[in-house]
C-alpha positions in Angstrom: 87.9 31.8 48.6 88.8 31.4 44.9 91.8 29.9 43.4 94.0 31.8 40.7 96.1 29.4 38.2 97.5 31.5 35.6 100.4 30.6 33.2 102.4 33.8 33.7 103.6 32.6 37.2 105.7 29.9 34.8 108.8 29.7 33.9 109.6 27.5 30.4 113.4 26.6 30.0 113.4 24.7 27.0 117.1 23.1 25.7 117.7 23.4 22.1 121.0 21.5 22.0 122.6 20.0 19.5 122.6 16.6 22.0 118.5 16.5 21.7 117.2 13.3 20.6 117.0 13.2 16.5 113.8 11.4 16.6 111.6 12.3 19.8 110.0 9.3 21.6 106.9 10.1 22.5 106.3 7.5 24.9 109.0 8.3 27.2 108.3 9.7 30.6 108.4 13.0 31.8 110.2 13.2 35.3 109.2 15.4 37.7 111.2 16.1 40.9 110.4 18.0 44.1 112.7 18.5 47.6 109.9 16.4 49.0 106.1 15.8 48.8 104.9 18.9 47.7 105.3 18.3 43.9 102.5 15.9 44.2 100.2 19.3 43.6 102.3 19.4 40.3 101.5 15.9 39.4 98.2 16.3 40.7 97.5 19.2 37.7 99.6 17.1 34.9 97.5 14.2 34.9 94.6 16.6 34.7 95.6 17.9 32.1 97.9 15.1 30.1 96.6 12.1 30.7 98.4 10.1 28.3 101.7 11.0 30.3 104.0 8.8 31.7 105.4 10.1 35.1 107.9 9.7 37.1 107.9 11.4 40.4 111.2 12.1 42.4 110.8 13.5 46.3 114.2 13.9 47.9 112.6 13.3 51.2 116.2 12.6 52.6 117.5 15.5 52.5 113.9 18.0 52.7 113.2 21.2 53.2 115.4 22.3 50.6 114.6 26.2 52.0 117.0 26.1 54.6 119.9 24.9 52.4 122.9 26.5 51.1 122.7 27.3 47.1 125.7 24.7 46.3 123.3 21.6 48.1 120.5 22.6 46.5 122.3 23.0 42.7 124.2 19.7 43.4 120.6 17.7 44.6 118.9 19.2 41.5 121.4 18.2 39.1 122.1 14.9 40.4 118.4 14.2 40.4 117.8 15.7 36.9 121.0 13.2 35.5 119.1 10.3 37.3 115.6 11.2 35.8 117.5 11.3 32.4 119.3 8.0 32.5 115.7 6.6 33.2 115.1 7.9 30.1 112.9 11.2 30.4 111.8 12.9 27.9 111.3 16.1 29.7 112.0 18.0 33.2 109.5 19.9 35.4 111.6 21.6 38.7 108.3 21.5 40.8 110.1 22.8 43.6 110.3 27.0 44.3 113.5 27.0 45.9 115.1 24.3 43.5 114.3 26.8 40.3 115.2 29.7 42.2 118.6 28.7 42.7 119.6 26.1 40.3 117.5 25.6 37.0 120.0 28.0 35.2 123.0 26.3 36.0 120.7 22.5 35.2 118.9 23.6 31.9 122.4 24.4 30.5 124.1 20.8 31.1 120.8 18.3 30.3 120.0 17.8 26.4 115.6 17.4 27.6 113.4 20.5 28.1 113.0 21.9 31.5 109.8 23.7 33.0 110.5 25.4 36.2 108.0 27.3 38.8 108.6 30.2 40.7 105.9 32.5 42.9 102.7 34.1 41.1 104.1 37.7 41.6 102.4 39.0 38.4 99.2 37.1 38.5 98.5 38.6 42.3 99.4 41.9 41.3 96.8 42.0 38.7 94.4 40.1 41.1 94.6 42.1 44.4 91.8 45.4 44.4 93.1 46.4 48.1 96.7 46.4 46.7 98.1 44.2 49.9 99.2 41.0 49.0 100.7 38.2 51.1 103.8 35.9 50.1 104.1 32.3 51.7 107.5 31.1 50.2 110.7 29.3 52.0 113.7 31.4 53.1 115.5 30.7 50.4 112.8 31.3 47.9 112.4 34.9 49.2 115.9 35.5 49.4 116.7 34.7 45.8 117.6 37.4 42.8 114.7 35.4 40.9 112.4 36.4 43.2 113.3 40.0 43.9 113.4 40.4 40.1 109.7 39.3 40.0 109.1 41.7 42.5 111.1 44.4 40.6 109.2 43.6 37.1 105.4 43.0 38.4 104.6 44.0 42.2 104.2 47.6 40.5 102.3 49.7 43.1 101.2 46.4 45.0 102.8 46.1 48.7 103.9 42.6 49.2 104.1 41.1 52.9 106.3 38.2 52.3 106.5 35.5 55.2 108.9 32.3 55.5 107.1 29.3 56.1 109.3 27.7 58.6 107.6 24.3 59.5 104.6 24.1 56.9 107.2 22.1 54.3 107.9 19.7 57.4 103.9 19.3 58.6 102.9 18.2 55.0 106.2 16.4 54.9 104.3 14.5 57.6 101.2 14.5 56.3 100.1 17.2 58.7 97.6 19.2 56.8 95.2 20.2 59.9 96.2 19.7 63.4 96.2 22.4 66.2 100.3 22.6 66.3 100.1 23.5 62.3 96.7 25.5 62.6 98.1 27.7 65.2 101.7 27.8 62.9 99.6 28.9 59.7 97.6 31.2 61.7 100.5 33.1 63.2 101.9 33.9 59.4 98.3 35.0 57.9 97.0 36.8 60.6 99.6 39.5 59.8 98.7 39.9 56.5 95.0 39.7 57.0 95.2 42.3 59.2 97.4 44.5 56.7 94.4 44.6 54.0 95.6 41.2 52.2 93.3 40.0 49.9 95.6 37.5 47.9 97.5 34.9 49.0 100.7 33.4 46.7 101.3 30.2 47.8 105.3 30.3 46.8 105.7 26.5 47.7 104.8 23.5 46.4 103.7 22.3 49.6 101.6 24.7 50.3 98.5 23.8 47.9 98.1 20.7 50.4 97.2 23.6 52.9 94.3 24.9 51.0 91.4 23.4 53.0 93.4 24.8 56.6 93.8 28.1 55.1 90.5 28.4 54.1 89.4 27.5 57.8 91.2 30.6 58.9 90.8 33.2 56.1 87.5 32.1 55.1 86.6 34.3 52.0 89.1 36.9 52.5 91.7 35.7 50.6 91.8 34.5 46.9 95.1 32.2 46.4 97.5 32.2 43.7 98.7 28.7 42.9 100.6 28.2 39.9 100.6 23.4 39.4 98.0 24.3 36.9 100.2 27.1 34.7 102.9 24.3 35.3 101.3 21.5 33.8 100.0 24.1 30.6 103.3 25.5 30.2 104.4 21.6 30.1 102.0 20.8 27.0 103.3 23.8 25.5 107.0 22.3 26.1 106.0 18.9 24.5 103.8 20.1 21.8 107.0 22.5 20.7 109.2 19.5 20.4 107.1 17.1 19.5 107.0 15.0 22.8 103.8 14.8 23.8 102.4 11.5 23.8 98.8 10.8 22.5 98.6 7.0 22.3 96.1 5.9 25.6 96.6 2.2 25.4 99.4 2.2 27.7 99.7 2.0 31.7 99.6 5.4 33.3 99.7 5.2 37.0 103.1 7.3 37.9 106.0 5.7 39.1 106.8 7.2 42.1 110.5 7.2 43.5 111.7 9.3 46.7 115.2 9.2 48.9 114.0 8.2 52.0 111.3 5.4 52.9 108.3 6.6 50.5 105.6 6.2 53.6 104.3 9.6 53.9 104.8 10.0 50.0 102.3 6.9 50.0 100.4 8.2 52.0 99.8 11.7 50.7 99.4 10.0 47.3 96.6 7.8 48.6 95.0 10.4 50.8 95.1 13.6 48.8 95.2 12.3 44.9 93.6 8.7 45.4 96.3 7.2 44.1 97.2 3.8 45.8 101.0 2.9 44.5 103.9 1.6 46.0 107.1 3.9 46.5 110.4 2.7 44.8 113.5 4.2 47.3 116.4 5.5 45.0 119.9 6.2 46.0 120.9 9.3 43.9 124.4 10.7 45.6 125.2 14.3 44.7 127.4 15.9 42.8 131.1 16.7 44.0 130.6 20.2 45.1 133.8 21.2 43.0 131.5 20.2 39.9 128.7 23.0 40.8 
């Protein structure tokens, strides 16, 4: 099974206000913020790839899955969270969350003066990838539901025949860190047997939870599926972003372990961190109330 990551499947808001900083500090952090854990396949690719970065990770693991919310909560936890990241002094914004994008980066990239990357599905990149034409969609309800989406769909699915599937539960199991038992085995079986079955030979992982299920996927595809996962488009479109404004910090003398913050208690974000990026850091619990709802 092969892995597509292909910058096309980005989505690069960048704010040209008047309010940007005169003088860019290139040793600020970027922020990146997620519903819940699965950003950490985000992170994951922008220390890869920017090494000199320093991060700070926000999970709103109080108030996960964000797919079965209404578009006001959603807006209201995205903007709150992107006003905290900025008080803490980011420099830049990556929405590593599907649903989060989908509903609410336009309303957020208007209101903060610091460039925002957002991610949405890899419509376009599994059109051009798929030979038998059948491709299968693993997103959130929301995510699927969105005009973003559909207008992907409308721009790049072209003659390709998409089988899109919700992926009630798999946001919770990783939430978890539930990445192979029978319960989520059976679950992730019962939404790509479908599509197998239909021809699919490309799998868009439409989450950023999902990438965690790579390894159980691959136990029940095998090699008949290639998977579209867009963290490492992300973290290019990112050095794009900071190159542009001239953010992007080369000096490697300082401290770059990530500073990871999250809603609830941080255990399972520990212990994803530790288990899946070999990263052992504590997790700083922030208390980041929403917006009035009148304000969104």
């Amino acid at each position: 099974m092969s892995v597509v990551a292909v910058p096309s499947a980005v989505s690069a808001l960048s704010a040209d206000t008047p309010n940007a900083r005169a003088v860019p500090d290139t040793s600020a952090p970027v922020g990146i913020f997620d519903s819940g854990l699965g950003g950490l396949s985000v992170l994951r690719a922008v220390r890869a790839l920017l090494p000199h970065e320093r991060l700070i990770y926000v999970a709103d693991s109080l108030h996960a899955p964000y797919g079965e919310r209404d578009d006001a909560f959603i807006t209201a936890r995205t903007m709150a969270i992107g006003e905290w990241l900025v008080a803490q002094g980011a420099k830049a914004l990556v929405v590593a969350c599907n649903t989060a994008t989908a509903q609410s980066i336009a309303f957020v990239r208007e209101r903060l003066a610091i460039p925002l990357v957002g991610v949405e599905p890899g419509v376009k990149p599994a059109a051009a990838a798929s030979k038998t034409r059948v491709v299968g969609m693993l997103a959130t309800q929301v995510t699927l539901k969105s005009t973003r989406f559909q207008s992907l769909l409308d721009r790049y699915a072209g003659d390709c025949r998409f089988i899109c599937q919700p992926g009630h539960g798999l946001v919770q199991a990783v939430e978890r860190c539930d990445t192979s038992s029978p319960q989520l085995m059976a679950l992730l079986e019962s939404y790509l047997r479908p599509m197998l079955d239909a021809g699919a030979d490309t799998l868009v992982l439409g989450c950023t939870h999902y990438p965690f299920l790579d390894r159980a996927i691959r136990e029940i595809a095998g090699e008949r599926l290639q998977i579209v996962d867009t963290s490492v488009a992300v973290a290019r479109q990112l050095e794009r972003l900071l190159d542009a404004n001239a953010l992007r910090n080369t000096d490697a003398s300082l401290e770059r372990l990530p500073r990871f913050c999250s809603t609830a208690d941080g255990e399972s974000q520990r212990q994803l961190a530790a288990s899946l990026l070999q990263l052992n850091a504590s997790v700083e619990h922030v208390d980041i109330p929403s917006r009035a709802p009148q304000a969104v």
